[in-house]
N, C-alpha and C positions, 0 to 999 in steps of 0.2 A: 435394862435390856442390853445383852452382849451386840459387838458387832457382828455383822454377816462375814463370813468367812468368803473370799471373793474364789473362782476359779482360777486354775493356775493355764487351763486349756477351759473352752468353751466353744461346743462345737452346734447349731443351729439351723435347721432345717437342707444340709450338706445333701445336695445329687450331684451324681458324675456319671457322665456315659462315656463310653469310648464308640467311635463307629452309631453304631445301629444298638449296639450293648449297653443297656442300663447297670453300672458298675456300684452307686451308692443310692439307696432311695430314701431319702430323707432321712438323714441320721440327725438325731439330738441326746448331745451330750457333753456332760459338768464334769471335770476333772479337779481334785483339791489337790494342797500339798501334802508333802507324807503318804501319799497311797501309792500302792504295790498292783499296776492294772495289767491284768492276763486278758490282752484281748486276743479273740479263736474264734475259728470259725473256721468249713472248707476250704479247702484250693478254692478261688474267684470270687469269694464271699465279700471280697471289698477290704479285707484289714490294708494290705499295703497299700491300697490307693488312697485309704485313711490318714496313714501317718504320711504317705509323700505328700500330700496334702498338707499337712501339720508344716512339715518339713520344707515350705515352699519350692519342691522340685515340682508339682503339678498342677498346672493352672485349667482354665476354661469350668470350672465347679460352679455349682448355683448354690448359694447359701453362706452361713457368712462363720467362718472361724477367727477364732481368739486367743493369744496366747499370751501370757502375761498380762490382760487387760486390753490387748492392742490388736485390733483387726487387721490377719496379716497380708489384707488384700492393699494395703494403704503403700507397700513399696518400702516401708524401713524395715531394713532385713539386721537391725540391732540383736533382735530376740533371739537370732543364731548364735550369735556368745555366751547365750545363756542355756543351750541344751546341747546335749551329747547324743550321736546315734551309732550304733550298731547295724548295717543292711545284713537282710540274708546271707547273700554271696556278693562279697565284697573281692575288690582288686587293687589288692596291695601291690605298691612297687618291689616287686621281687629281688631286684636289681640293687636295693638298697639294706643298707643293714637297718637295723632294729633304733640303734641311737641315732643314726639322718632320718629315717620315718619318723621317729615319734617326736622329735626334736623339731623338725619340719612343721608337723602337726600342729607341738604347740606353737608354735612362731605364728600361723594361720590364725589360730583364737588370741592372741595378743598376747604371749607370754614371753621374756627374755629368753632369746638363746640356751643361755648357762642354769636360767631355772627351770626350762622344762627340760636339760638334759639331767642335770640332776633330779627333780622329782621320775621323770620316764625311768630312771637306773636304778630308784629306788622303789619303785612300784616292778619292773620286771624283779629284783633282786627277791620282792616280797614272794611271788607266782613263781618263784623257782625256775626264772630264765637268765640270773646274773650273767651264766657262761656266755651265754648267745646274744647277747646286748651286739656287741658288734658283728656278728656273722650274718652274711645276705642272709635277708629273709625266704630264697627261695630254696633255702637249705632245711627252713623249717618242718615242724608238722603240720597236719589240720591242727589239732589242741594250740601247738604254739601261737600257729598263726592267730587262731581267734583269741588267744589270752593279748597279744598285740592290738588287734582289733578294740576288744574291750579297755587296755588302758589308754588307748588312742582318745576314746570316747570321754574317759571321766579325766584326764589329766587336765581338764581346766575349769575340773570342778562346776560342771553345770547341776543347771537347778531342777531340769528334766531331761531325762535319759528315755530315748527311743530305740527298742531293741528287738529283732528281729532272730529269732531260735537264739539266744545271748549265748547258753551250757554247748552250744554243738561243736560236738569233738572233744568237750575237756574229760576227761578222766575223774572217777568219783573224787578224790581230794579235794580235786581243782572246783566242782559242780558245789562242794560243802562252802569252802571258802568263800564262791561268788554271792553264792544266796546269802551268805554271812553279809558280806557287802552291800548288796541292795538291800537288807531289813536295817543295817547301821543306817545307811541312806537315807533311808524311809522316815527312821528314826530324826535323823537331822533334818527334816522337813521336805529334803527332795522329791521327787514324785520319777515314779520308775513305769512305762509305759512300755510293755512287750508282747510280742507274740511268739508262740509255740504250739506244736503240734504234740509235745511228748505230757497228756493231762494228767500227768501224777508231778508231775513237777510245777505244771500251774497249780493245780491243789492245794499245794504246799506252801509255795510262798508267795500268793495272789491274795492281798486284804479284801477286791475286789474283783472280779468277774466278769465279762461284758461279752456275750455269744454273739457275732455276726453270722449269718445265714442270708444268700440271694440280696447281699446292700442292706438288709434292714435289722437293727438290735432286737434279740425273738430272748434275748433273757438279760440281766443287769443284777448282781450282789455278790455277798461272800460266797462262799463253798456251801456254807451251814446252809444261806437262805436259799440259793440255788435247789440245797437236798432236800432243804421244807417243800419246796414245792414240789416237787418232783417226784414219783415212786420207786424211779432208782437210785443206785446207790452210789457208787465212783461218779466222780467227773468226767471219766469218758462214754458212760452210761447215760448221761446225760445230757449229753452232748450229744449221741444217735438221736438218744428221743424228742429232742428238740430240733434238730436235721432234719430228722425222718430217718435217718441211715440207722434201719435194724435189718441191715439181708446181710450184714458182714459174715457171722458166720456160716450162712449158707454160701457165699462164694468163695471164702475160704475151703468150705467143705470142698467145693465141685474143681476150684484148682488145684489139690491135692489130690482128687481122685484124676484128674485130666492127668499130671504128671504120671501118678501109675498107673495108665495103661498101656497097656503090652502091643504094640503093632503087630497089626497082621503080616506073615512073613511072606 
């Protein structure tokens, strides 16, 4: 008889209200290594209060999460050296060039000086930023900036990566490259945890699926079994029907007609 394959997250009967607002309503859920998880859902549907949960930024939750084995209610905040994150919009030191940031960074997750300025020089040189290694970051682009972001996250090679729209702003190359990246990942056992709005790109490189709607998970699988179930066809089709949200194209219609009408003079 094989072993059980343990969680690498393990989340359990999870509620969170803000105010008077029920934000998560009992979430339960197993995360392994090696999975590629596209979790989605609306604006307020609870994904980020999910992972900043994960993330020990947000306390006062009823239920109990796990990560690496370890309930992270218990106060050893170890399990942070062992995952990388990406926030939506994030506030990078402007003021700083690219080799004090990242260099900075690693120093934070426990890496020498001199090795995380050289692996940072050699992860930017890889992403086609050698030039700008030392020019202030607020000389950057959106694209650059998040390619900084992104190598911030894995230059000390965690075991779980939490990410947050990861492609926004890259340029198709750069979008080819990363997904390259998180399946080699995937591949080395690590577990890639993200969310995005743009569903042809979760489609693509999500092994697994997980639809949040109003705090509570209303679907869980690949693309394939996601499509078994369902009579539509895209993921983002899918994603209406499971929302509720099918009047898009009628308010599409009625804001384009709004835009061309003619005032009366």
């Amino acid at each position: 008889m094989g072993l059980v394959e343990e969680p690498v997250i393990s989340i359990s009967g999870l509620w969170m209200n803000y105010s008077d607002r029920m934000v998560l309503r009992g979430i339960d859920l197993k995360v392994f290594q090696g999975q590629i998880i596209g979790y989605i859902g609306p604006n307020g549907a609870g994904k980020s209060t999910t992972v900043k949960i994960m993330l020990g930024l947000v306390e006062g939750y009823n239920g109990k999460v796990e990560i690496f084995g370890r309930d992270i209610a218990d106060g050893d905040t170890a399990y942070k050296r062992r995952i990388g994150y990406v926030p939506e919009v994030a506030e990078l030191y402007d003021s700083l060039t690219a080799r004090e940031y990242l260099t900075f960074i690693g120093e934070l997750y426990g890496l020498k000086r001199s090795s995380a300025d050289n692996k940072a020089e050699r992860l930017m040189t890889l992403l086609g930023l050698e030039k700008s290694y030392d020019m202030r970051i607020a000389s950057y682009s959106k694209g650059m900036k998040q390619k900084v972001l992104l190598i911030s996250s894995m230059l000390h090679d965690p075991d779980i990566l939490f990410l947050d729209e990861p492609l926004s702003g890259l340029d198709a190359n750069s979008v080819m490259i990363v997904k390259e990246i998180f399946a080699s990942l995937a591949a080395r056992g690590k577990t890639i945890f993200y969310s995005s709005h743009i569903m042809d790109v979760v489609e693509k490189i999500s092994s697994r699926i997980i639809l949040i709607d109003a705090g509570s998970i209303v679907a869980d699988g690949s693309f394939a079994e996601l499509k078994e179930k369902s009579a539509e066809g895209s993921l983002e089709e899918i994603f209406n029907q499971l929302t509720g949200f099918d009047k898009y194209r009628d308010i599409a219609g009625e804001f384009v007609a709004c835009m061309q009408e003619v005032s009366p003079v």
